[in-house]
C-alpha positions as CSV (number, residue, x, y, z in Angstrom):
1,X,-4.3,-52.6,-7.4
2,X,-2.4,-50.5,-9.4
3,X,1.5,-49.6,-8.4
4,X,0.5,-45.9,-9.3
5,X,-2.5,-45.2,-7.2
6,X,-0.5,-44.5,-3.9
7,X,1.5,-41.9,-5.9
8,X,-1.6,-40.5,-7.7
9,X,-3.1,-40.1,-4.2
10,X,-0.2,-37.9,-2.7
11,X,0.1,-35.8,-5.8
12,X,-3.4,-34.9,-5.8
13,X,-3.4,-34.0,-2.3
14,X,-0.9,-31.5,-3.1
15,X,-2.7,-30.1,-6.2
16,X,-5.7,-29.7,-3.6
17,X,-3.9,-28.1,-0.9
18,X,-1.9,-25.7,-2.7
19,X,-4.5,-23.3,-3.0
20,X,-4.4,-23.4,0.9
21,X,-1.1,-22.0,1.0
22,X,-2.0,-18.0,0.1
23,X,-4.7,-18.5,3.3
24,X,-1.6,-19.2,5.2
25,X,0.1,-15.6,4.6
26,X,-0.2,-12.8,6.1
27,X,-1.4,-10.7,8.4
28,X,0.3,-7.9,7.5
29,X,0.5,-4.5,9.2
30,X,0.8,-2.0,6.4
31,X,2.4,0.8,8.7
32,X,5.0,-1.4,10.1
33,X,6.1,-4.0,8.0
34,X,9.0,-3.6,5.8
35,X,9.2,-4.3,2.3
36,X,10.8,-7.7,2.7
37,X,7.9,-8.9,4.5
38,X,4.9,-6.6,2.3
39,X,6.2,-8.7,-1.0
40,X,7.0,-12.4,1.0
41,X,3.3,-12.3,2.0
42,X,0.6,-10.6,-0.1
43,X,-0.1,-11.9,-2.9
44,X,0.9,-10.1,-6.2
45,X,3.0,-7.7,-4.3
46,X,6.8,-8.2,-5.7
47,X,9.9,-5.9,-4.3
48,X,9.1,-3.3,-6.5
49,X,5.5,-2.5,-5.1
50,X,5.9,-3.8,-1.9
51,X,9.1,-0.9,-1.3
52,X,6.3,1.4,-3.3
53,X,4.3,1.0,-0.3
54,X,7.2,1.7,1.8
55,X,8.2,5.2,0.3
56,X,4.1,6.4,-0.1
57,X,3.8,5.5,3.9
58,X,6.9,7.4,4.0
59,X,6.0,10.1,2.3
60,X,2.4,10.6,3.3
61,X,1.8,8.9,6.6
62,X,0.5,6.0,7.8
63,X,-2.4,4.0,6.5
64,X,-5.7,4.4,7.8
65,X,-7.5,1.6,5.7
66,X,-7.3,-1.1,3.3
67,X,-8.2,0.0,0.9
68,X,-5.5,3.6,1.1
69,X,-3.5,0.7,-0.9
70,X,-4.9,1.4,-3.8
71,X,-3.3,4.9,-3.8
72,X,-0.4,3.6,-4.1
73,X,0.8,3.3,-7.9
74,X,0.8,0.3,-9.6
75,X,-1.4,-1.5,-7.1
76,X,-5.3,-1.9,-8.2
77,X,-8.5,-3.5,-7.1
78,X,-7.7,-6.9,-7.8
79,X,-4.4,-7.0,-5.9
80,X,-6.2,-4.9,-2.7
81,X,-9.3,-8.2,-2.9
82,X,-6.5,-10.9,-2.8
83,X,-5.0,-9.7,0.1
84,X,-7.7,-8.4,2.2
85,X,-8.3,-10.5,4.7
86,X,-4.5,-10.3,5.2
87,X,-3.9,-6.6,5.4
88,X,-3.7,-4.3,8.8
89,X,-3.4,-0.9,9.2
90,X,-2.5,-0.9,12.7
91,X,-1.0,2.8,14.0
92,X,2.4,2.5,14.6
93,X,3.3,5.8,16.2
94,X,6.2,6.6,17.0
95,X,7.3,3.0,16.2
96,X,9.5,0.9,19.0
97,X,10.2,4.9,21.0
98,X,6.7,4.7,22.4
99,X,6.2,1.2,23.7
100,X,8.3,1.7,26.6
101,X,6.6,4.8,27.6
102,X,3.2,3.1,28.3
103,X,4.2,0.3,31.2
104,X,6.4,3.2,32.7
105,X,3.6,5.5,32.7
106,X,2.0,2.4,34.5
107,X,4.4,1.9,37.1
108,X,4.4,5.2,37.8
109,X,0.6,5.8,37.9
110,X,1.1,3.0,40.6
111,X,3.4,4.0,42.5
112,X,1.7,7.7,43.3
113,X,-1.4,5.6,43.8
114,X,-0.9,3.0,46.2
């Protein structure tokens, strides 16, 4: 047996499980995350785009689809396909204020019902 082949072994189940590691990223919610989290998980998204998408969500609203990404500048089709399956565009209205509202407008419903 040769000394090498354990080795071998391991680093070729790296090599083959690397391409693994983008399916790990992600999901992202393009109305809510920040840009720290846009470039750490999709892929060919660095600061500078990722705080891109930032200002243009800023500036123009949230996003109502995937592919609203590619109005952002600098970001094409290729970059939008890599990350597809990791993008959101969940609303986030009114951000971390309107949470709280909904289980009090529960408790309240409750409490004048029953």
């Amino acid at each position: 047996m040769n000394r090498n082949y354990p080795r071998a072994l391991v680093q070729g189940l790296i090599v083959s499980l690397l391409p693994l590691a983008g399916a790990l990223a992600g999901p992202v919610n393009l109305n809510s995350a920040d840009a720290k989290t846009l470039a750490k998980e999709l892929d060919g998204i660095g600061p500078a785009k990722a705080q891109a998408i930032v200002e243009y969500r800023q500036k123009n609203g949230p996003f109502h689809a995937a592919e609203d990404l590619l109005k952002v500048e600098g970001i094409g089709p290729k970059v939008l396909e890599q990350n597809r399956g990791n993008i959101r565009v969940e609303k986030s209205a009114g951000g971390a204020a309107a949470a709280p509202q909904k289980p009090a407008a529960k408790a309240a419903a409750k409490q004048s019902g029953g």
